[in-house]
C-alpha angles and dihedrals in degrees: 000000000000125000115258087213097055111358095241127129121299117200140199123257145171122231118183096179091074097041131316097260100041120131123189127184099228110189107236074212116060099353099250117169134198131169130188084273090054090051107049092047082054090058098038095054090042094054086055097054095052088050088057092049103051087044087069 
């Protein structure tokens, strides 16, 4: 997977602290993180604002 900030490697971690089963991607580059949270708000937010734009 490559990082969508800077395009370097993301790879795939546990974190327990979140649940037991959470995986996040973290970048070896600039330390980005996203988790499956953090996707799916991307989406969401990005879907409303092509529907704004659409609306024009």
């Amino acid at each position: 997977m490559t990082c969508q900030k800077c395009k370097g490697l993301m790879i795939e971690e546990q974190h327990p602290e979140l649940a037991p089963e959470a995986l996040v991607h973290r970048c070896l580059n600039c330390g980005l993180v996203l988790d499956s949270l953090i996707q799916k708000n991307r989406l969401t937010s990005r879907r409303g604002k092509d529907s704004l734009l659409h609306a024009a």
